[in-house]
Residue frames as a rotation matrix with the C-alpha (Angstrom) as fourth column:
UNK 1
0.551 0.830 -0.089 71.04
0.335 -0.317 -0.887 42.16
-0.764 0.460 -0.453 -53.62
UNK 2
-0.007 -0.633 0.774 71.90
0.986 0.124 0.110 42.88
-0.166 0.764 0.623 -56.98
UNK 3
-0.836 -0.354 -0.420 72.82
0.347 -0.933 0.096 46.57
-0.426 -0.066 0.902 -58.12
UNK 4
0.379 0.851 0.363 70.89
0.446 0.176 -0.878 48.65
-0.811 0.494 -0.313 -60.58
UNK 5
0.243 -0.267 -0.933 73.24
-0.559 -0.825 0.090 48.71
-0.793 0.499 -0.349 -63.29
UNK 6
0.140 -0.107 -0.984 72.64
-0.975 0.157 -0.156 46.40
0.171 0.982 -0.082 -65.22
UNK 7
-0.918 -0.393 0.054 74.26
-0.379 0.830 -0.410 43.40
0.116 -0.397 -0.911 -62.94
UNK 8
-0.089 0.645 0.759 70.17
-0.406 0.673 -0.619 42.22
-0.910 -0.363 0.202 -61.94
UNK 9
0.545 0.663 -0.513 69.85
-0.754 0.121 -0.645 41.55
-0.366 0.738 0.567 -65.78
UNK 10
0.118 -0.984 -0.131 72.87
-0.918 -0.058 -0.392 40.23
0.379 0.167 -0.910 -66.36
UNK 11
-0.706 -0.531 0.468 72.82
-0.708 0.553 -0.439 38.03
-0.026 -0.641 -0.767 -63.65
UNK 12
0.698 0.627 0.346 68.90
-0.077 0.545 -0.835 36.43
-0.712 0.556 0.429 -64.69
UNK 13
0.440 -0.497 -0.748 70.90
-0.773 0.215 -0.597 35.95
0.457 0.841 -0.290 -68.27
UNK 14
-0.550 -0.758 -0.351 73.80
-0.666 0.651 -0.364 34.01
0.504 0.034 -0.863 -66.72
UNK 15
-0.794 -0.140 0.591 71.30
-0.448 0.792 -0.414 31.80
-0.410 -0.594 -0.692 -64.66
UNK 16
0.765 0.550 -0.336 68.67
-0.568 0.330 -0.754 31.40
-0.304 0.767 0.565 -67.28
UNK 17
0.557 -0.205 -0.805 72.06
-0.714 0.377 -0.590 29.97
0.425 0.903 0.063 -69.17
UNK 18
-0.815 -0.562 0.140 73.38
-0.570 0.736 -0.366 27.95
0.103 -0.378 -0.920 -66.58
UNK 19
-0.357 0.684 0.636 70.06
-0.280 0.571 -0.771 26.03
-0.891 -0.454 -0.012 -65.70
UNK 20
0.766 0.616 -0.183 69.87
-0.527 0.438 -0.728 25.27
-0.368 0.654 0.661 -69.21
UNK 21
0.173 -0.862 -0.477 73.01
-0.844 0.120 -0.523 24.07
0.508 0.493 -0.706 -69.34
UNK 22
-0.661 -0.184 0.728 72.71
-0.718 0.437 -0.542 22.09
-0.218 -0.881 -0.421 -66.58
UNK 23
0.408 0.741 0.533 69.69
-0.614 0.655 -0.441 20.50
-0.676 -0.147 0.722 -67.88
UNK 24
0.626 -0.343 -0.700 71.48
-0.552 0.439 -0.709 19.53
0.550 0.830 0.086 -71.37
UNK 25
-0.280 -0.916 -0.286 74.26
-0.700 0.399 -0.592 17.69
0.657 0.035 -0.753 -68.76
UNK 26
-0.225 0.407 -0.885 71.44
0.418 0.861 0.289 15.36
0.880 -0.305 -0.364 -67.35
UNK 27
-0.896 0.156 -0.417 70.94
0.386 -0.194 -0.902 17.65
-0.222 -0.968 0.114 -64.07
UNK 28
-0.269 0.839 -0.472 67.56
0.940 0.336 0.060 18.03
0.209 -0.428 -0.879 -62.54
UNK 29
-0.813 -0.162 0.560 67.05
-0.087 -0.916 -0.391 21.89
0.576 -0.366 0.731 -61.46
UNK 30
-0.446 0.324 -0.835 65.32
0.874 0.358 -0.328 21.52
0.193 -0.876 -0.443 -58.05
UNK 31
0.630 0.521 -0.576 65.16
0.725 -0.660 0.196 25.28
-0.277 -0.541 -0.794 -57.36
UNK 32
-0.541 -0.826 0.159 66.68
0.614 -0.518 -0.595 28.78
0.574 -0.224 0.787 -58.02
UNK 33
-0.397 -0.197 0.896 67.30
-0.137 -0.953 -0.270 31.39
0.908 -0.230 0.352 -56.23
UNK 34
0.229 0.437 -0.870 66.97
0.706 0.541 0.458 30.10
0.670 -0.719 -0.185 -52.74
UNK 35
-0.259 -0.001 0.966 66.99
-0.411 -0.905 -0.111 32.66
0.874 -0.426 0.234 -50.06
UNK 36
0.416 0.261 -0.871 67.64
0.716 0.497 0.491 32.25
0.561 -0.827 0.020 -46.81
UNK 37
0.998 -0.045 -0.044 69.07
-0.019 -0.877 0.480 34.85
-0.061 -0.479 -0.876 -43.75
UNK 38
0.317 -0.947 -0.039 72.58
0.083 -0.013 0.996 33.40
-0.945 -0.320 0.075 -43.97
UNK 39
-0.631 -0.767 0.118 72.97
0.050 0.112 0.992 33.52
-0.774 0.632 -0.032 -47.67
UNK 40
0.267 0.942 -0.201 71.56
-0.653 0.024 -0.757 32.69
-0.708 0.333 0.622 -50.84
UNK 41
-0.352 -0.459 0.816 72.12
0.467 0.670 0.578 29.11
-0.812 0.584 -0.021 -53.44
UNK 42
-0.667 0.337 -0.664 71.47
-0.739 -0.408 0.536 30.32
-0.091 0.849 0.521 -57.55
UNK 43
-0.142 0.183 -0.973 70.71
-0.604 0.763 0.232 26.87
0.784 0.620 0.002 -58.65
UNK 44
-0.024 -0.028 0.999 69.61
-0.539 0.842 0.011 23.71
-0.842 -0.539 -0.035 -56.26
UNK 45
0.378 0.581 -0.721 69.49
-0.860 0.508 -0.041 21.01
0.342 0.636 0.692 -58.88
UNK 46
0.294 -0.298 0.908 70.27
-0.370 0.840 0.396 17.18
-0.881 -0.453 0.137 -58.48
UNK 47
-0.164 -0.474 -0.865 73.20
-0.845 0.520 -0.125 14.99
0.509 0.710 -0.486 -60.70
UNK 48
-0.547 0.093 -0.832 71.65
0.083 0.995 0.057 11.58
0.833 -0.038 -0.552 -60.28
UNK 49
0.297 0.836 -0.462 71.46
0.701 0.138 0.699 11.34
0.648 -0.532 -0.545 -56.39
UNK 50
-0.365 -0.751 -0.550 73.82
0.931 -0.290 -0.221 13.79
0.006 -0.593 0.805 -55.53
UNK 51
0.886 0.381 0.265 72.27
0.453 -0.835 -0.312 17.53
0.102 0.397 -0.912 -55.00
UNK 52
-0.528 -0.822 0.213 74.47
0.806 -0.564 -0.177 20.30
0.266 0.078 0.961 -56.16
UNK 53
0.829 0.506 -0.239 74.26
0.492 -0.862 -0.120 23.77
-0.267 -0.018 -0.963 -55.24
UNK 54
-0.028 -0.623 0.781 75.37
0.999 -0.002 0.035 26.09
-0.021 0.782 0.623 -57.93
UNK 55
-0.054 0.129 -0.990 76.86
0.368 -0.919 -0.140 28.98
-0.928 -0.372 0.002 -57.87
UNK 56
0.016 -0.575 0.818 76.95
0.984 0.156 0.091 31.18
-0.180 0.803 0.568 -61.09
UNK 57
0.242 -0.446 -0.862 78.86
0.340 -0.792 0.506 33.86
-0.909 -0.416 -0.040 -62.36
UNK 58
0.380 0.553 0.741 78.65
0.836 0.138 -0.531 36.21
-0.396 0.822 -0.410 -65.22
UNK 59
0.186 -0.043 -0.982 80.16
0.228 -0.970 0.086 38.46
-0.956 -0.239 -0.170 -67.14
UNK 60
0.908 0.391 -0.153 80.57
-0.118 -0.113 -0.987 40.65
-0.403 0.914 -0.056 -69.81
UNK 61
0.387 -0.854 -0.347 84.56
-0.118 0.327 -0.938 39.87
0.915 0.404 0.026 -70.46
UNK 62
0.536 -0.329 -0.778 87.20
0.797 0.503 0.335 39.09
0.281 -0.799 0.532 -68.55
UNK 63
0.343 -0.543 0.766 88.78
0.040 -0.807 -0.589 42.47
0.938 0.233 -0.255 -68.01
UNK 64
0.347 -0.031 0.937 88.41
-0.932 0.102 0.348 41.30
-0.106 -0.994 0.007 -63.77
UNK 65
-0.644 -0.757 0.111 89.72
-0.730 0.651 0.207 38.08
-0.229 0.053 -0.972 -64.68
UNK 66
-0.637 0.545 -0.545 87.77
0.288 0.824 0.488 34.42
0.715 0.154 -0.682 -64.96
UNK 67
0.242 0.943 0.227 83.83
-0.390 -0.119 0.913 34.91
0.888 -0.309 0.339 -63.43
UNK 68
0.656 0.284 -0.699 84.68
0.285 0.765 0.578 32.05
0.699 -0.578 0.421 -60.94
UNK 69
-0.196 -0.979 0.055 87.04
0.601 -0.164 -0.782 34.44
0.775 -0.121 0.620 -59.25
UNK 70
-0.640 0.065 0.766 84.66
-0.325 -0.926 -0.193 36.12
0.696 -0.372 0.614 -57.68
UNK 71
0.833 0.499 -0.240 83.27
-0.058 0.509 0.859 33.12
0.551 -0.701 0.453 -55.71
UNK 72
-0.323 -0.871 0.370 85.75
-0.527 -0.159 -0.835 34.34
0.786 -0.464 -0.408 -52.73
UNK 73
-0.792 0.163 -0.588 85.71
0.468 0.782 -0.412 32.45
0.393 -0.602 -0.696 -49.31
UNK 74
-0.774 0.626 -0.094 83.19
-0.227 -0.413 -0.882 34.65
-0.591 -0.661 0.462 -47.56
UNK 75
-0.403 0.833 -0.379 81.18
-0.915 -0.361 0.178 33.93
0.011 0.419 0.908 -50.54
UNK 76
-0.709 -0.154 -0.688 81.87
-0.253 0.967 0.044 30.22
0.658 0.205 -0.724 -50.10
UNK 77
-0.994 0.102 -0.032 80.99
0.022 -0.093 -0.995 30.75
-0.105 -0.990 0.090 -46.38
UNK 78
-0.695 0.618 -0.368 77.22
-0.695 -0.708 0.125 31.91
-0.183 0.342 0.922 -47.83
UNK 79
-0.096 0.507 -0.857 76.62
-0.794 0.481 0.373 29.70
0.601 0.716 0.356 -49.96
UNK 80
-0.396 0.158 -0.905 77.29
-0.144 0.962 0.231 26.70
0.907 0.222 -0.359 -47.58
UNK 81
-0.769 0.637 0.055 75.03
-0.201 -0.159 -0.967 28.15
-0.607 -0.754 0.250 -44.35
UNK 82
0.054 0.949 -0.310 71.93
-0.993 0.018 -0.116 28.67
-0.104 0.314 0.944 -47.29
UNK 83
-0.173 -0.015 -0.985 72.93
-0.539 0.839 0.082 25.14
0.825 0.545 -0.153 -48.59
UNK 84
-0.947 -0.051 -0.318 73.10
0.252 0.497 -0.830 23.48
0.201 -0.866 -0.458 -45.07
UNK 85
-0.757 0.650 0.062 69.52
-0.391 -0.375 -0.840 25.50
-0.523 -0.660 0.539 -44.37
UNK 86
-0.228 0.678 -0.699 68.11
-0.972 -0.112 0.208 24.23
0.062 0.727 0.684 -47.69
UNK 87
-0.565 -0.173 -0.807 68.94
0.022 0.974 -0.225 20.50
0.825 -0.145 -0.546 -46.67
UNK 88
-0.990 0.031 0.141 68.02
-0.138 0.070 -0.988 21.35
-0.040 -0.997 -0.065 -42.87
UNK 89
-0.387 0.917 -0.101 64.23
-0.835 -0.395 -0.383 22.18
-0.391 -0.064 0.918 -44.30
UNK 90
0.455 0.642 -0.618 63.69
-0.838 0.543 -0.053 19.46
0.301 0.542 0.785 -46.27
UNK 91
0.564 -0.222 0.795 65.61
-0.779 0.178 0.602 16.91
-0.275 -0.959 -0.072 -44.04
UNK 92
0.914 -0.322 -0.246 67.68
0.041 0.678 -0.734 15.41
0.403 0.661 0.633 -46.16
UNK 93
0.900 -0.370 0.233 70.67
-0.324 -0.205 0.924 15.08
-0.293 -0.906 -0.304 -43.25
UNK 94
0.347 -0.741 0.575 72.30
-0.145 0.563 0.814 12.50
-0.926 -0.366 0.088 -44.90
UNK 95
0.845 0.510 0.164 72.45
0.130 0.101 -0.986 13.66
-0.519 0.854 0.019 -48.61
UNK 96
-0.147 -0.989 0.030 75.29
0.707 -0.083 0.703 13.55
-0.692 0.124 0.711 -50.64
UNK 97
0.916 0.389 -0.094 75.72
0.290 -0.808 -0.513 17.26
-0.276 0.443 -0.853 -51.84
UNK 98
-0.269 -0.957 -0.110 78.49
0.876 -0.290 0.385 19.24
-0.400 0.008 0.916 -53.48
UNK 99
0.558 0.430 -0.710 78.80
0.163 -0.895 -0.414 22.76
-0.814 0.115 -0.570 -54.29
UNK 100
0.136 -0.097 0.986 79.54
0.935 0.341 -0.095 23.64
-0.327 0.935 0.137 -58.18
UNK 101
-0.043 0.259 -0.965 80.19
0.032 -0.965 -0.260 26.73
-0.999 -0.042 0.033 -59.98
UNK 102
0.165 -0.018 0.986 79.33
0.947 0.281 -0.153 27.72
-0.274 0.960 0.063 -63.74
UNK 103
-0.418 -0.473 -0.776 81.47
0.011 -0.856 0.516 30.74
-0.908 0.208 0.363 -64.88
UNK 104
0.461 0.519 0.720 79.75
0.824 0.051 -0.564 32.72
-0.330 0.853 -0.404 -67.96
UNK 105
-0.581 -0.632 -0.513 81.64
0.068 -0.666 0.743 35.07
-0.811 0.397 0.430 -70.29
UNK 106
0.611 0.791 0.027 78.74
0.399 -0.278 -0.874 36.82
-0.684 0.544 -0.485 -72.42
UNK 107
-0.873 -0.473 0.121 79.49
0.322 -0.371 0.871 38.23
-0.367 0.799 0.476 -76.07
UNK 108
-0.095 0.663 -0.742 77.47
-0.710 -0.568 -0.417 40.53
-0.698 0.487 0.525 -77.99
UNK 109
0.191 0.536 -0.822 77.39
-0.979 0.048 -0.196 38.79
-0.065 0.843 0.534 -81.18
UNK 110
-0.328 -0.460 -0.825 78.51
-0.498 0.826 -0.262 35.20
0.803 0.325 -0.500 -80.09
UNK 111
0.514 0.553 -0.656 77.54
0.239 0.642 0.728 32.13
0.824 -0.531 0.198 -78.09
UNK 112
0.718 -0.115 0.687 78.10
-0.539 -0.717 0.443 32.60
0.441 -0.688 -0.576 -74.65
UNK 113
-0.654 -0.553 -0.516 81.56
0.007 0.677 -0.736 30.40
0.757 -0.485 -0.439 -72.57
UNK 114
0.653 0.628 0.424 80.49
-0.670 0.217 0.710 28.70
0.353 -0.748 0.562 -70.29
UNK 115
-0.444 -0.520 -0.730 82.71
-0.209 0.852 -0.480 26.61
0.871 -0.060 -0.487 -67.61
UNK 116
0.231 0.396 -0.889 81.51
0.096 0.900 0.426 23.95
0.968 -0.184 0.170 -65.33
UNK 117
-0.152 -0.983 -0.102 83.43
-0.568 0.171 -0.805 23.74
0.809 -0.064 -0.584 -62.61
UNK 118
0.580 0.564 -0.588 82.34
0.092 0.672 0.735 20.42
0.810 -0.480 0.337 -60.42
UNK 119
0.685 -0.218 -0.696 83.16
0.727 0.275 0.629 20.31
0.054 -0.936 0.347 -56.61
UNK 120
0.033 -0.869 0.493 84.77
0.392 -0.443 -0.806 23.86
0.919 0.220 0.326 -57.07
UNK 121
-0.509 -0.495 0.704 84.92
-0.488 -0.507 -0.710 24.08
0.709 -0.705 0.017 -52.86
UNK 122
-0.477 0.305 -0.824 83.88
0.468 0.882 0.055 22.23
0.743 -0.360 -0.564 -49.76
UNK 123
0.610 0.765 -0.207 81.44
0.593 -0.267 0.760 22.95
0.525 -0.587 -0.616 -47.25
UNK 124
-0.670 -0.684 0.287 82.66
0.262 -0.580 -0.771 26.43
0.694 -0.442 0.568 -45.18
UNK 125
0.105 0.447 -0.888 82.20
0.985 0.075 0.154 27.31
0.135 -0.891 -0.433 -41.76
């Protein structure tokens, strides 16, 4: 769960701007904000036939370093139980999936950075 300081708004912002990013790069958005007991995915969306599940991270500078720093293993660990449960429901056993992150660095009076980062970890146990 997000906090209440600011981080639940924040964090809508940075996936409002990744799922429109994602559409401008030809991806599908399937679903956000999947929710499951072992975790939770931001983004389900599909490149071509491959689904991705996306993580994404926001902030307001880097003063903690690059966003995508804070996708630590335990969070990996999360993300690929919800991802494995989101597949498990909709039986897609044999889908070819990878797991993505999109690091945002808001500005007050500028556009917002935004990196990609494709296959940025493999399925954890």
């Amino acid at each position: 769960m997000r906090g209440q300081d600011g981080n639940s708004e924040k964090g809508e912002a940075g996936e409002s701007i990744a799922a429109t990013y994602l559409v401008g790069q030809g991806f599908k958005v399937v679903e956000r904000n999947f929710r499951c007991v072992c975790g939770e995915v931001d983004i389900v969306a599909r490149d071509g036939r491959t689904i991705v599940f996306v993580e994404v991270k926001c902030r307001n500078n880097r003063l903690y370093g690059p966003p995508q720093l804070a996708v630590t293993p335990f969070k990996q660990r999360q993300i690929s139980k919800a991802a494995l449960v989101w597949l498990s429901k909709r039986k897609l056993f044999d889908a070819e999936a990878r797991f993505d992150v999109v690091a945002i660095v808001l500005h007050k009076h500028d556009l917002p950075e935004i990196e990609h980062i494709r296959n940025a970890f493999e399925l954890a146990y």
